[in-house]
N, C-alpha and C positions, 0 to 999 in steps of 0.2 A: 255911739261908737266914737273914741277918742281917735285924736290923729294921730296918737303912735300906732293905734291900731287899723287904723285904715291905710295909713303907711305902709306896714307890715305887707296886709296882706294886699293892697295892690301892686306891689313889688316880686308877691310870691305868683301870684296868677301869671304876669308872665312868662316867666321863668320857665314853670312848667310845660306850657304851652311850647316856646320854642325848643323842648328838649323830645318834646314829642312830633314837632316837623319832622326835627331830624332826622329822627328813629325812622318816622314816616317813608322821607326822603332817600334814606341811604337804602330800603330793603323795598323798595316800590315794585309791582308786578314787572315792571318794564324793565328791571334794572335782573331782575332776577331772570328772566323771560332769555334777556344777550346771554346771562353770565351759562345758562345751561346751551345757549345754543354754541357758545366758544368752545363749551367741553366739549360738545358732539362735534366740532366741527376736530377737535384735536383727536377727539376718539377716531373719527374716520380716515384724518389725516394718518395716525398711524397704523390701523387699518390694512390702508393701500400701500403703506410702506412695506409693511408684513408680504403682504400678498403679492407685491412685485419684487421681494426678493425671494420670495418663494416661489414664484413667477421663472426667476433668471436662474435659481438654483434647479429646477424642475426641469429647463432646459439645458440648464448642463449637463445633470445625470441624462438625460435624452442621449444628447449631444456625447457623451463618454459611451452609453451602450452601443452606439449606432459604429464609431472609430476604433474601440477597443473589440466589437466581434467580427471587425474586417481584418485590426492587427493579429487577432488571433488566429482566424480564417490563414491567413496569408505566412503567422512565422511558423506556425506548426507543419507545415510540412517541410520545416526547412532545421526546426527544430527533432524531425522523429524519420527522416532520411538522411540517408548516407549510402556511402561505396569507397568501399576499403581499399581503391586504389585513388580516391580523392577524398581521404578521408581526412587530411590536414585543410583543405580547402572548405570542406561541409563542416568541421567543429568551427571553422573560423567565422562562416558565414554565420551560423546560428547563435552564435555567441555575441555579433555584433547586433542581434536583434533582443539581449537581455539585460537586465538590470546587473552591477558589479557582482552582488551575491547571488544570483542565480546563475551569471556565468561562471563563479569556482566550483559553485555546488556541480555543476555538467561538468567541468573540468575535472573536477574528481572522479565521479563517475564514472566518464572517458577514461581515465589512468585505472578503474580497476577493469575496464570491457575489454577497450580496444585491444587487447591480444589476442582475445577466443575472437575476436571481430577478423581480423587480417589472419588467422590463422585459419579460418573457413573460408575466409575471402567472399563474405558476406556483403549482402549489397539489399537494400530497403527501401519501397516508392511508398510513401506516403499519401494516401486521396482523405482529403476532406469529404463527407458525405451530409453529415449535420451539423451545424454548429446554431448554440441557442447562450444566450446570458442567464445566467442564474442568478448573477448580485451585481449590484454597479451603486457606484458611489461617484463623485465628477472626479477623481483620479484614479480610480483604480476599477476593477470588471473583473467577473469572474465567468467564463464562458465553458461550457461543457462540450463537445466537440463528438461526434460519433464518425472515428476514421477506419478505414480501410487500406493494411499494410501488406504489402507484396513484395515475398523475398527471395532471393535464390542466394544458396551456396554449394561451395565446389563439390561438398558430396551430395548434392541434390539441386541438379536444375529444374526443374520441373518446379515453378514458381507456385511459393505456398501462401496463401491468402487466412490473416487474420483479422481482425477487427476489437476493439475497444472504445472504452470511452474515456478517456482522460480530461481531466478539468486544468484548464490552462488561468493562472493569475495574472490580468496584465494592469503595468502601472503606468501610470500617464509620467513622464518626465522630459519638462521643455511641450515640445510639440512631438511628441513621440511616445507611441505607445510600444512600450515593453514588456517581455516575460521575465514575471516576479517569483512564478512557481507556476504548479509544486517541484520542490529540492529533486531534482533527476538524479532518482537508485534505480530504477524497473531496467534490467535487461534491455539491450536490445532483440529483435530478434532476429530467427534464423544464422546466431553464429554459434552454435555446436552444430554437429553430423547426429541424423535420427540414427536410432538404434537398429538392430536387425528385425525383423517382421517377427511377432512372437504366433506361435501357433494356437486356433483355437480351443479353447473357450476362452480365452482371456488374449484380448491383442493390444498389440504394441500401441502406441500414443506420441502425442508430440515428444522430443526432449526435454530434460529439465534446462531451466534459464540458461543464458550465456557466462560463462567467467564460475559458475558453478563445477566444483572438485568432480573425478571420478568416483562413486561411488565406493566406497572402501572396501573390499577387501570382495568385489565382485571374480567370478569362476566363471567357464561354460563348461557343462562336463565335456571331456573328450573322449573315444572311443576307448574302452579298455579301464576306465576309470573306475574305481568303487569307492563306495562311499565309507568304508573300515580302510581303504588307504588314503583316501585324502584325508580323513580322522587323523590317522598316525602319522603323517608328514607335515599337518597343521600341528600336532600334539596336542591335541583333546581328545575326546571321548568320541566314539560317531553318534551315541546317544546324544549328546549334549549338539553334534553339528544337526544329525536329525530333528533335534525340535527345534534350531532355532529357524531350520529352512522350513520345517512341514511336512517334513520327509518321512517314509513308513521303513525302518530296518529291514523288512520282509520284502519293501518292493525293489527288484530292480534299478540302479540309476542309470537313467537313459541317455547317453550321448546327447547332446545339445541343451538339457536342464539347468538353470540360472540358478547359483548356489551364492550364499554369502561364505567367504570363510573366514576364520577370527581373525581379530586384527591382528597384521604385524605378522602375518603366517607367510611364507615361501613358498609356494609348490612351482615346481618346474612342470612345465607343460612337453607332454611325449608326442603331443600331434595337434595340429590346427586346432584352432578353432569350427568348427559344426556349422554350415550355416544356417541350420535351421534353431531356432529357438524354443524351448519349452519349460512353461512355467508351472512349478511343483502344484497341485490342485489343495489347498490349504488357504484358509481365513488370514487375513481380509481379503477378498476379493476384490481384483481391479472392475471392479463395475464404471459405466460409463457416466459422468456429472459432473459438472463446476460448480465450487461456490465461489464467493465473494471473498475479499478483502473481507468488510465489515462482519459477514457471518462468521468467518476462522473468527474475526476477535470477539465477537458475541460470546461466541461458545468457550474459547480460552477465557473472558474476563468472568462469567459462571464458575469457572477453577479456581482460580485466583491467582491464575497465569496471565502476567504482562501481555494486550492484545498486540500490539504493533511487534513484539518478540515471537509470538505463535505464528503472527502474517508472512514476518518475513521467513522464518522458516519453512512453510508452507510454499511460497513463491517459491526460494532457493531449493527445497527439494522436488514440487511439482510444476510450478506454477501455478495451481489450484487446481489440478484435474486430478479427478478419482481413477482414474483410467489408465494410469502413467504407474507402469512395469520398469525395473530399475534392473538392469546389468547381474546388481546384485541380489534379486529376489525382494525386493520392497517392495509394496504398495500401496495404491490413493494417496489422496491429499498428503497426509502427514508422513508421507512411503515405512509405513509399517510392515515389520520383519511379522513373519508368521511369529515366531516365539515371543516374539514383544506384543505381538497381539495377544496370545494366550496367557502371557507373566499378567499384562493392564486386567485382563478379563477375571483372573483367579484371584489377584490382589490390591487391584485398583479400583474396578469399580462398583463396588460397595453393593456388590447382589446383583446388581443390573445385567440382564445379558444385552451384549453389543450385537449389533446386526452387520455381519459380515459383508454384507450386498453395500451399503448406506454409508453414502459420503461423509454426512456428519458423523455417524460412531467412528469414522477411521478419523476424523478430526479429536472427536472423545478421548479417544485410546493414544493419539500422539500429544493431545494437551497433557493428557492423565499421568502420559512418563514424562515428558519435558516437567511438569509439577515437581515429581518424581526425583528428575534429574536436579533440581534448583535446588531441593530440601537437600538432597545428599553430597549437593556440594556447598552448601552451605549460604544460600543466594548468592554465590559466584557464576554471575550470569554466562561470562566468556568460557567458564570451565563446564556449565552444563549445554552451553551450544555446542564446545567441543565434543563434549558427552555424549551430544546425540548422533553427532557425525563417525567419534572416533570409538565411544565406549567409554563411560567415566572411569571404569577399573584402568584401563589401559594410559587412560591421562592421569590417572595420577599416578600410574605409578612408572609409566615412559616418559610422561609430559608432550604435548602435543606436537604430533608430526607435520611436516611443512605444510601437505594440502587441508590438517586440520586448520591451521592456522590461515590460511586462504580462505576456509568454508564460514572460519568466526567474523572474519575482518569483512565477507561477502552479504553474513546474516545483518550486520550492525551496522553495515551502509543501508540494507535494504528497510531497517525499522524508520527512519525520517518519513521512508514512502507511506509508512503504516501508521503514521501517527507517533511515532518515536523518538 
């Protein structure tokens, strides 16, 4: 071996040698061993981070259900009371207990009641009986409430006891919990006068809502009445006023019978009113049942009728009771005229027979014409609300009368309640 060659390669040996310490060195068990216990020690550090602010967040939402179903507890009855002779003092009171927008929305509200309110001289105690949370978030709660309201007015003291359940929104603002909703349309209650007592088989029921129109073009027979003169002093046919009441040509009209007459008709009345009451025995019957809100719009969105537009209508004419007799001869839920029930059955519902007794077919049959009424005004919704209150023939070709115009403006406050 030359010495350039043993040069060489004594120079190369160590070289490699030291480049394999390193290697060694830099990735040693021991070095590897720290470097996983640092990650673990960062994994658990955040971790615990996670889990105590999930910790302090978990106790806020606590901490919000616990404050928001005492604020609700406590503003609801101050929110759903009132007395029409402190009735600037109780909007005031409950309005300091809500959010800006939900004090206008009540503020509106109030501008379309408060008259049928002070005009019954209506007065409303509120009792909380349940109240539970249904959603909570750390500023906001949603509480559902099951209360019990007791009302009297001037033409009925004999205090009348209702109950609901209204879901109250409350939002945290500052240190204060307030109501955020829902948008107040629903009636109050007990400010109209119940009707007169209707004679059996079909009896009278609550009133329709408050700030809700007369009934259009309601009649009580009076003694000496026939139904071929009030034909010819309405100027129609009695055929045509007989089907639209239910009425038989051949029978009798009896002194105290609930008639519709056409819209926009005069008759002058020759003697009192009757006070007994009697309703023509013809389909839909007022049968005894409530539905829901959400049922009316189940069954209208089936049609392909707006639900929150069938809700409120349903409200504004029964309140949801099948059992609610109108002034003017309507019935159930949707207060179906005998002849509009017979028109829906012969030309709307596609074969099906409606059950006269059944809440939902009186629903059926009042989505079926409001449909009815949308297509043939052309989805001009204000003019088939009118339509159903006033008679689309009649609006369009009188244009609608003041308490139609009352009954539209009452419908389309009431659809925000319905989801609208």
């Amino acid at each position: 071996m030359t010495a350039a060659t043993r040069s060489k390669t004594d120079d190369d040996a160590p070289a490699g040698t030291d480049a394999e310490k390193a290697t060694t060195s830099k990735w040693s068990p021991g070095t590897m061993i720290l470097a996983l216990l640092a990650c673990a020690c960062l994994v658990m550090a955040i971790g615990c981070l996670v889990l105590w602010h999930q910790n302090n967040a978990d106790r806020a939402v606590e901490r919000a259900r616990e404050d928001g179903l005492a604020a609700a507890q406590s503003t609801a009855k101050d929110l759903l009371s009132y007395n029409f002779r402190t009735l600037d003092y109780d909007l005031s009171k409950a309005k300091s207990e809500m959010t800006p927008d939900m004090a206008k929305s009540f503020g509106a509200y109030w501008q379309i009641f408060r008259p049928s309110v002070e005009k019954a001289q209506a007065q409303a105690l509120t009792q909380i009986q349940v109240a539970s949370v249904t959603d909570a978030t750390a500023d906001r709660v949603e509480v559902l409430l099951f209360v019990k309201m007791i009302s009297v007015n001037a033409a009925h003291q004999e205090p009348q006891v209702d109950t609901s359940w209204p879901r109250l929104q409350m939002k945290k603002v500052g240190k204060k919990w307030l109501i955020d909703g829902p948008r107040m349309t629903t009636p109050p209650p007990a400010a109209t006068t119940p009707p007169p007592a209707v004679t059996p088989p079909q009896a009278a029921t609550p009133p329709p809502p408050a700030g809700a129109p007369t009934p259009m073009g309601a009649y009580k027979v009076r003694p000496g009445d026939t139904l071929s003169g009030l034909a010819a002093a309405a100027r129609v046919s009695a055929q045509q006023m007989a089907y639209m009441n239910g009425l038989d040509l051949e029978d009798p009209l009896i002194a105290g019978t609930v008639i519709k007459l056409p819209t926009g008709a005069s008759i002058q009345a020759t003697a009192p009113a009757p006070a007994r009451t009697i309703v023509p025995q013809a389909a839909p019957l007022a049968s005894p049942g409530r539905l829901s809100a959400a049922q009316v719009g189940s069954l209208a969105a089936q049609q392909g009728v707006p639900s929150s537009l069938a809700s409120a209508i349903a409200w504004q004419e029964s309140g949801f009771n099948n059992a609610m007799v109108s002034p003017a001869n309507a019935r159930g839920v949707m207060q179906v005229m005998p002849g509009t029930w017979d028109y829906v059955q012969q030309n709307l519902a596609g074969g099906r027979a409606l059950d006269p007794n059944s809440a939902t077919d009186n629903i059926h049959a009042g989505v079926m014409y409001l449909k009815r009424l949308l297509t043939d005004a052309g989805g001009d919704e204000n003019a088939a609300i009118a339509g159903y209150y006033q008679g689309l023939s009649s609006v369009q070709s009188r244009g609608m009368f003041d308490d139609t115009k009352q009954y539209v403006d009452n419908v389309q406050a009431l659809r925000s309640r319905f989801g609208g």
